[in-house]
PyMOL commands that place a pseudoatom at each C-alpha (Angstrom):
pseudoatom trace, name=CA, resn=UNK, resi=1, chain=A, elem=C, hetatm=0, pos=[-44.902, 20.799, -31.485]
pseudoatom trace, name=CA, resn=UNK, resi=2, chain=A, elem=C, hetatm=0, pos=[-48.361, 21.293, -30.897]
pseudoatom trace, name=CA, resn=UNK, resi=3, chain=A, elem=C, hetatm=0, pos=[-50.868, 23.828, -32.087]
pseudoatom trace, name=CA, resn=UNK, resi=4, chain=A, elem=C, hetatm=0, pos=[-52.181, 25.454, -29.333]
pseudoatom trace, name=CA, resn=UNK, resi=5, chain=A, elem=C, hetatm=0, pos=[-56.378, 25.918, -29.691]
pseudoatom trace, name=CA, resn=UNK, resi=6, chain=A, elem=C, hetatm=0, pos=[-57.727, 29.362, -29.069]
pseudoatom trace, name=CA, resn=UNK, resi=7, chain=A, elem=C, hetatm=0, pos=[-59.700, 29.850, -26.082]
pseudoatom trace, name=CA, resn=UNK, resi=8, chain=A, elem=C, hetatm=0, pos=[-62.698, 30.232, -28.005]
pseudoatom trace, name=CA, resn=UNK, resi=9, chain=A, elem=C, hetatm=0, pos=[-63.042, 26.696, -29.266]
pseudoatom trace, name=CA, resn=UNK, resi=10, chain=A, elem=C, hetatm=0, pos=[-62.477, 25.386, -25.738]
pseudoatom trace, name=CA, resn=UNK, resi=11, chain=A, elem=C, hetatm=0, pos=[-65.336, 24.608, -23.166]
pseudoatom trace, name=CA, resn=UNK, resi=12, chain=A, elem=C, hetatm=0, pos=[-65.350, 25.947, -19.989]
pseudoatom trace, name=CA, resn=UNK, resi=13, chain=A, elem=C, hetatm=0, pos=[-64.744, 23.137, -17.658]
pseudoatom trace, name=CA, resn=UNK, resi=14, chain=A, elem=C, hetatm=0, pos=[-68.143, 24.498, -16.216]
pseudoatom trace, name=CA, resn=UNK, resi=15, chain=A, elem=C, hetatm=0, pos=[-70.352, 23.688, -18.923]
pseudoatom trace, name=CA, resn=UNK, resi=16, chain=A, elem=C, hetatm=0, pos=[-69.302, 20.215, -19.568]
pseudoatom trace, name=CA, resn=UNK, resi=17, chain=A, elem=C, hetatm=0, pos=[-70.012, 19.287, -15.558]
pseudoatom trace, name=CA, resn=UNK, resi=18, chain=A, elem=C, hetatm=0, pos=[-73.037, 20.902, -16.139]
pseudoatom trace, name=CA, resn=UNK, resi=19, chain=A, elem=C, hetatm=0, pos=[-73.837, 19.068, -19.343]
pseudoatom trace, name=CA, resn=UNK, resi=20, chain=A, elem=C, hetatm=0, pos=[-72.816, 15.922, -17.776]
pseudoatom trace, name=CA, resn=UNK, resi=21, chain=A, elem=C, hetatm=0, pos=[-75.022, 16.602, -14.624]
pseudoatom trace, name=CA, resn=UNK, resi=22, chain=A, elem=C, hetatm=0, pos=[-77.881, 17.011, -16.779]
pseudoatom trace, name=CA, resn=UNK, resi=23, chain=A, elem=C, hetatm=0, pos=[-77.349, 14.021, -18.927]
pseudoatom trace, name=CA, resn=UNK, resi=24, chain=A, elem=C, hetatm=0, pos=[-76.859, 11.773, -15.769]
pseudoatom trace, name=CA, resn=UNK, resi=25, chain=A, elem=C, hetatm=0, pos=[-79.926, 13.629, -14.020]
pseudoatom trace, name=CA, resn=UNK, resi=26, chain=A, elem=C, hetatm=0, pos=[-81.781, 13.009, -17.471]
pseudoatom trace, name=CA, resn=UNK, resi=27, chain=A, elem=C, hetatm=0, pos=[-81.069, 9.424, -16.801]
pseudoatom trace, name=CA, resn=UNK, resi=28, chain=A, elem=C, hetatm=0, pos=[-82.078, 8.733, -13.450]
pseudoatom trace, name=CA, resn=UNK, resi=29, chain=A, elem=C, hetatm=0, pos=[-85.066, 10.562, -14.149]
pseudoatom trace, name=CA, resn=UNK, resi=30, chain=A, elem=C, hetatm=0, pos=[-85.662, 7.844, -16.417]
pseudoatom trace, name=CA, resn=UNK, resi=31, chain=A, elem=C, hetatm=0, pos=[-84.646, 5.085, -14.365]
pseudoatom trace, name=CA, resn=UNK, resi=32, chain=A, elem=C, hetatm=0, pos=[-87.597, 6.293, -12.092]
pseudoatom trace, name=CA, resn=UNK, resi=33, chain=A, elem=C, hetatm=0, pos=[-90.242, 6.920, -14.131]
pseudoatom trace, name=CA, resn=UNK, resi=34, chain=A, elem=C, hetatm=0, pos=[-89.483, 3.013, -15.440]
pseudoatom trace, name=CA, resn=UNK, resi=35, chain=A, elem=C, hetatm=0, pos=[-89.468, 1.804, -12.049]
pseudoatom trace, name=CA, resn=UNK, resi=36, chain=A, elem=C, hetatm=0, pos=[-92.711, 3.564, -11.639]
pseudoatom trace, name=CA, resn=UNK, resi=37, chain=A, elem=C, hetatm=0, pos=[-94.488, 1.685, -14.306]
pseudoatom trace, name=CA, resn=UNK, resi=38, chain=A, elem=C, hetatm=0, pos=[-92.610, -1.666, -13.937]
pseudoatom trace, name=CA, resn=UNK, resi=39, chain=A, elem=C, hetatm=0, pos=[-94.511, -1.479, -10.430]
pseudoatom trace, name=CA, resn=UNK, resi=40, chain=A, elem=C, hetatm=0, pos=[-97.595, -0.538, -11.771]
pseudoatom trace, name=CA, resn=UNK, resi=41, chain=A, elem=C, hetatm=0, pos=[-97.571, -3.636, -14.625]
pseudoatom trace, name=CA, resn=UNK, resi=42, chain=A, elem=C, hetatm=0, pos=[-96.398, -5.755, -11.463]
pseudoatom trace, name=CA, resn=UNK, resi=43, chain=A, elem=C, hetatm=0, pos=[-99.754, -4.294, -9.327]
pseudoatom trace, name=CA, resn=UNK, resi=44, chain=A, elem=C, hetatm=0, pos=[-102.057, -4.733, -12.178]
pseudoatom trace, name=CA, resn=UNK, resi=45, chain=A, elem=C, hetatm=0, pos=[-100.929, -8.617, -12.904]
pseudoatom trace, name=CA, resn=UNK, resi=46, chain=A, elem=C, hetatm=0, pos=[-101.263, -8.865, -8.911]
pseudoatom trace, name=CA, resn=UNK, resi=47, chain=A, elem=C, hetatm=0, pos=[-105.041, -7.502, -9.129]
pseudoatom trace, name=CA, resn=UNK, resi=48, chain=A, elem=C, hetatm=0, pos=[-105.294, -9.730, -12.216]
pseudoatom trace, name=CA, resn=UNK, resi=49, chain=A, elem=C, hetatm=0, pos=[-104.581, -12.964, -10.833]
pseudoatom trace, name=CA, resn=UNK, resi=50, chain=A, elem=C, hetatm=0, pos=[-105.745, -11.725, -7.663]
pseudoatom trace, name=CA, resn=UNK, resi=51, chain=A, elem=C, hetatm=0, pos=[-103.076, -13.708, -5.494]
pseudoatom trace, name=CA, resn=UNK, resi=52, chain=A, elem=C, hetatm=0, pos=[-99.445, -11.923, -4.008]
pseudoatom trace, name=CA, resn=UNK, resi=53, chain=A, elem=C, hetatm=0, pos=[-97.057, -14.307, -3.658]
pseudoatom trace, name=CA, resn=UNK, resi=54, chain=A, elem=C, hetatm=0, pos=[-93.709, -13.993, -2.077]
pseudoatom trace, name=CA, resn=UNK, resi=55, chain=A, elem=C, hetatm=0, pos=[-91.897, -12.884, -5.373]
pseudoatom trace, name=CA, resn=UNK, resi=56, chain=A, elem=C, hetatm=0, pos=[-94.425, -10.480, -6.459]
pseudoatom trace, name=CA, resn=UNK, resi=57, chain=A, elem=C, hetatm=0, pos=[-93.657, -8.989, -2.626]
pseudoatom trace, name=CA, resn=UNK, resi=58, chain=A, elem=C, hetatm=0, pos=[-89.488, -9.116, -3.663]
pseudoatom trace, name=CA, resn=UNK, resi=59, chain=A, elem=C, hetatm=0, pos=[-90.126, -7.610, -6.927]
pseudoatom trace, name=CA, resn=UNK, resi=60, chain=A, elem=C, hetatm=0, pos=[-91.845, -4.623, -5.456]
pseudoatom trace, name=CA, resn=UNK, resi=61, chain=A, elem=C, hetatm=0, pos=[-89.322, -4.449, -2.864]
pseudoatom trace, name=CA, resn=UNK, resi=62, chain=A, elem=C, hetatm=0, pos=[-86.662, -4.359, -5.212]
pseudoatom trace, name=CA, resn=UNK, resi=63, chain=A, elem=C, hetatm=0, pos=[-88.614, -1.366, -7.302]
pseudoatom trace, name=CA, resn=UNK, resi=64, chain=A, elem=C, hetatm=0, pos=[-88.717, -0.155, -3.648]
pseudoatom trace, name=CA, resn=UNK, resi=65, chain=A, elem=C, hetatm=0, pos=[-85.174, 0.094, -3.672]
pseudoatom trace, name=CA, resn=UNK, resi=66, chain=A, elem=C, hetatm=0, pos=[-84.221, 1.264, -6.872]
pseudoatom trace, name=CA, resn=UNK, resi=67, chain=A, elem=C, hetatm=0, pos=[-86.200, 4.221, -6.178]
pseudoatom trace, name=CA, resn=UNK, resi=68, chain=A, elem=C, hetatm=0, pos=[-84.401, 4.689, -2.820]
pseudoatom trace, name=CA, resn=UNK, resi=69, chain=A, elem=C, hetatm=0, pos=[-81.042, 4.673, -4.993]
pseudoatom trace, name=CA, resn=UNK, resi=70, chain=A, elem=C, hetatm=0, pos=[-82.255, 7.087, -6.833]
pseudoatom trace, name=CA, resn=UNK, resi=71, chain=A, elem=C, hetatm=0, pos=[-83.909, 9.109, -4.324]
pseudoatom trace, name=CA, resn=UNK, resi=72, chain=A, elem=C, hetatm=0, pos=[-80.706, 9.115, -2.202]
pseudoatom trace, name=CA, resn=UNK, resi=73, chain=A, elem=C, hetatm=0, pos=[-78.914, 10.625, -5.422]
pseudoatom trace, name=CA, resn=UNK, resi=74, chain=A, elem=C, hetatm=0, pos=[-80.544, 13.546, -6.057]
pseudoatom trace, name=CA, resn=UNK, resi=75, chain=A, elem=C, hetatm=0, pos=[-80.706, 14.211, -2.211]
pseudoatom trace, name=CA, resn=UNK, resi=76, chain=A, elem=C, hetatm=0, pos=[-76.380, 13.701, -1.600]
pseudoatom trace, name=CA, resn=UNK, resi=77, chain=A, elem=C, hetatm=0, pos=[-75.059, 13.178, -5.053]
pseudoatom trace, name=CA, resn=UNK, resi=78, chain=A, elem=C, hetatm=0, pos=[-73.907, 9.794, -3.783]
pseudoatom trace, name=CA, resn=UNK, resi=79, chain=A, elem=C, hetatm=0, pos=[-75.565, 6.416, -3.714]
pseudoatom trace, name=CA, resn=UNK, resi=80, chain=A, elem=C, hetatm=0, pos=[-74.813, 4.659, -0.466]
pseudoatom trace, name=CA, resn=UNK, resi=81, chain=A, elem=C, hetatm=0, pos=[-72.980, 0.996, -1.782]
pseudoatom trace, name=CA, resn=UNK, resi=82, chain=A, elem=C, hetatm=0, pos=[-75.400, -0.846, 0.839]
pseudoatom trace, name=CA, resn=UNK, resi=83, chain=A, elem=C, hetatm=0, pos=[-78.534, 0.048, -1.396]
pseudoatom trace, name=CA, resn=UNK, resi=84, chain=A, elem=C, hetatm=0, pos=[-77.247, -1.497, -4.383]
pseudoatom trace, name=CA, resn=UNK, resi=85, chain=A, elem=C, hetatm=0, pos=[-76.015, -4.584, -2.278]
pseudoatom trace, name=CA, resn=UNK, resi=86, chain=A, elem=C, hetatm=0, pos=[-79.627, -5.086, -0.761]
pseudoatom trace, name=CA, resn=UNK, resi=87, chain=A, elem=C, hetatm=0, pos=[-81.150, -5.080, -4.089]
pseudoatom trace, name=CA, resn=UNK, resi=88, chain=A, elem=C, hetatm=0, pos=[-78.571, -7.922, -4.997]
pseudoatom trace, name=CA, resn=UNK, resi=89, chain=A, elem=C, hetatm=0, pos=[-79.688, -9.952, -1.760]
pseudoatom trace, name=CA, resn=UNK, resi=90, chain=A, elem=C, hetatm=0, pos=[-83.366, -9.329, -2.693]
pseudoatom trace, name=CA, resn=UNK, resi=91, chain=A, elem=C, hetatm=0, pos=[-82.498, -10.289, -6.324]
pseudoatom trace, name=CA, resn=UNK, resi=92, chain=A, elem=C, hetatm=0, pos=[-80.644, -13.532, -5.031]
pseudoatom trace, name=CA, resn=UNK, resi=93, chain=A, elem=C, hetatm=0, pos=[-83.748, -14.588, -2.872]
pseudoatom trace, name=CA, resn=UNK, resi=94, chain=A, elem=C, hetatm=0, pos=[-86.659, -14.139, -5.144]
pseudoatom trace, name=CA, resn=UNK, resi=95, chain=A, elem=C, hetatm=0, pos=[-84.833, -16.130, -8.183]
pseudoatom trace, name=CA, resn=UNK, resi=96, chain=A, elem=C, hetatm=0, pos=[-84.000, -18.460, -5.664]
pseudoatom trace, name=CA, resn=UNK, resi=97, chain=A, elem=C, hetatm=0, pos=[-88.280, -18.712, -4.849]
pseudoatom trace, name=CA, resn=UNK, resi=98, chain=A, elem=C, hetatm=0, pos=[-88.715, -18.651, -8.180]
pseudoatom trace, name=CA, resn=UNK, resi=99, chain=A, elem=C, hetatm=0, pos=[-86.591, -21.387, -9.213]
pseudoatom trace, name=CA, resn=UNK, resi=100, chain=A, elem=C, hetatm=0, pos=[-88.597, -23.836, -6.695]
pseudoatom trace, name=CA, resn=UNK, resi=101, chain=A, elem=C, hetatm=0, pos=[-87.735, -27.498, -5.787]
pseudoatom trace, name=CA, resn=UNK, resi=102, chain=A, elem=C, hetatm=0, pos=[-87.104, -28.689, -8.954]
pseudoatom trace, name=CA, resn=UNK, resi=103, chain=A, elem=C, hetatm=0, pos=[-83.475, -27.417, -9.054]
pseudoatom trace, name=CA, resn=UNK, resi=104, chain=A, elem=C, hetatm=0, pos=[-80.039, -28.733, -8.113]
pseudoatom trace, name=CA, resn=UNK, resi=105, chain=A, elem=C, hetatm=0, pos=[-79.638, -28.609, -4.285]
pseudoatom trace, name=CA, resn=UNK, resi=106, chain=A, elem=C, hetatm=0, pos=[-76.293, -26.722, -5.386]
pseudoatom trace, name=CA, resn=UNK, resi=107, chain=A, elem=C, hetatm=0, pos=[-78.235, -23.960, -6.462]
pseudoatom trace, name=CA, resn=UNK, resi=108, chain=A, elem=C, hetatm=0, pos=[-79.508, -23.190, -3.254]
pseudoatom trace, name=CA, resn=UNK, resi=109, chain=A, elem=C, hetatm=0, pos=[-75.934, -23.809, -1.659]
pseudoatom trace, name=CA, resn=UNK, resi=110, chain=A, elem=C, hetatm=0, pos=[-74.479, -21.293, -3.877]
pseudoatom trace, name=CA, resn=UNK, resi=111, chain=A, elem=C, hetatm=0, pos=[-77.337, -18.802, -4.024]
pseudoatom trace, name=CA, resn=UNK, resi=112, chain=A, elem=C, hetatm=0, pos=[-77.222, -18.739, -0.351]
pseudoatom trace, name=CA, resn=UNK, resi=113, chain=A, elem=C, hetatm=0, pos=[-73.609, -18.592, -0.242]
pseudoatom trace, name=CA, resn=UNK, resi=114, chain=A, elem=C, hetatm=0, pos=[-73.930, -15.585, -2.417]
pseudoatom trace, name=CA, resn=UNK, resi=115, chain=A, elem=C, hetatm=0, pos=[-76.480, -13.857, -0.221]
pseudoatom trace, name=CA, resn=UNK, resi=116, chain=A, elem=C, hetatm=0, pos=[-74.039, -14.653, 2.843]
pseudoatom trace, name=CA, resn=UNK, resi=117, chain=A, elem=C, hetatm=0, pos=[-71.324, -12.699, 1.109]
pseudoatom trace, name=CA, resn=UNK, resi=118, chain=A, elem=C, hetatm=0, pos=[-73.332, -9.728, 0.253]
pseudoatom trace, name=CA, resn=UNK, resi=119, chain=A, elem=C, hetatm=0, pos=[-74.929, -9.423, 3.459]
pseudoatom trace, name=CA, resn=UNK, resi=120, chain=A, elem=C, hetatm=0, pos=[-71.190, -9.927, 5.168]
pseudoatom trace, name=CA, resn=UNK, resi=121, chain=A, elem=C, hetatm=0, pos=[-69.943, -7.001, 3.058]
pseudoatom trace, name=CA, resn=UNK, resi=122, chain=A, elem=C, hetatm=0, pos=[-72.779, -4.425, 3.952]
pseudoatom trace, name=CA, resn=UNK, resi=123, chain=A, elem=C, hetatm=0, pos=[-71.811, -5.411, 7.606]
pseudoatom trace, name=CA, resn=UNK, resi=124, chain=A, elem=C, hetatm=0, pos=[-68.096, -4.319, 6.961]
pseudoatom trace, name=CA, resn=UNK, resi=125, chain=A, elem=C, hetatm=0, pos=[-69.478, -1.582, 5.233]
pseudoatom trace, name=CA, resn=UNK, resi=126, chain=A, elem=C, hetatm=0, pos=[-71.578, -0.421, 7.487]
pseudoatom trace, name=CA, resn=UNK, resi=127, chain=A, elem=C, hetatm=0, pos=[-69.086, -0.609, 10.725]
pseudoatom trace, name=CA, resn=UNK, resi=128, chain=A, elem=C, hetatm=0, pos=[-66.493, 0.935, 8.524]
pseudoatom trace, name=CA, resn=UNK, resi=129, chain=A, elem=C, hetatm=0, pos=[-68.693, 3.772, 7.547]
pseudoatom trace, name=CA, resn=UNK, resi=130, chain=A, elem=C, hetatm=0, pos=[-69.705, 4.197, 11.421]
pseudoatom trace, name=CA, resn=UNK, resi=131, chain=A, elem=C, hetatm=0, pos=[-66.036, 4.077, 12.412]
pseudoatom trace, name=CA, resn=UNK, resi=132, chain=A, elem=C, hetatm=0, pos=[-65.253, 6.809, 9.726]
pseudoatom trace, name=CA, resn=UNK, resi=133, chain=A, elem=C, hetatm=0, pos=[-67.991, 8.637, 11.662]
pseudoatom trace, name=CA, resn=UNK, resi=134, chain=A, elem=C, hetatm=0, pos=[-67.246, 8.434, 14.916]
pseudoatom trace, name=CA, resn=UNK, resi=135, chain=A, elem=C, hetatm=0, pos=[-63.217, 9.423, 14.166]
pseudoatom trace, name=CA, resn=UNK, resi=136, chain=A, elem=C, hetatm=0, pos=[-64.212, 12.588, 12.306]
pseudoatom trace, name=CA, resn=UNK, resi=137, chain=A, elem=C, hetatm=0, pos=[-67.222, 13.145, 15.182]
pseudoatom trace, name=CA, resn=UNK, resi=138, chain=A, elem=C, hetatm=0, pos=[-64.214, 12.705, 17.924]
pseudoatom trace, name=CA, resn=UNK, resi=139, chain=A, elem=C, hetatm=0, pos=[-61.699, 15.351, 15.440]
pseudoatom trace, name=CA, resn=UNK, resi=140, chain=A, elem=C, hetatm=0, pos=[-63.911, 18.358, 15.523]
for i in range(1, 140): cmd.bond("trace and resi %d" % i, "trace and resi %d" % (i + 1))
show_as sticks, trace
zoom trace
């Protein structure tokens, strides 16, 4: 048998999704305001040096994109699985520039293997989410 709380000790389901949507808002609104300044250290050690090379370029890109993902979210409540997988390609490329000549030529096989794969599945994404489309577009 089991005790039965009273109502008043209970949250309405309400007010946890709303502190839970705050929290995770909280947090993203973190996430950008990091992104922010990791892009701003990255522009000042450009001006610094005064050169842009390739993987400073990827590494902006990639701050780029984080703030997409988080731009998206607030916008739909959803973050499209391509953005995330673009990120991971862009990731994949600028270690692989970074790494230079000097390593295995099995690095590059793999790291371009990887990039294949993640590139295949936003394809498949992609045409499944347009198929999706057009068979809903086609029901109404």
């Amino acid at each position: 048998m089991h005790a039965e709380r009273p109502a008043s000790l209970t949250l309405p389901e309400s007010t946890i999704r709303r502190a839970i949507h705050r929290t995770e808002n909280g947090f993203l609104l973190t996430i950008a305001v990091f992104t922010v300044v990791g892009m701003m250290q990255e522009i000042y050690a450009i001006v610094v040096k005064s050169t842009v090379a390739l993987q400073d370029l990827l590494l902006m890109f990639i701050y780029v994109e984080v703030l997409a993902m988080v731009g998206a979210y607030y916008e739909s409540k959803r973050i499209p699985i391509t953005l995330p997988l673009f990120i991971a390609i862009t990731a994949i490329a600028r270690l692989t520039i970074l790494q230079g000549k000097e390593q295995p030529p099995i690095n590059l096989i793999i790291e371009a293997g990887a990039i294949l794969i993640l590139a295949a599945a936003a394809v498949v994404i992609n045409y499944r989410s347009s198929q999706h489309e057009g068979e809903s577009g086609r029901a109404t």
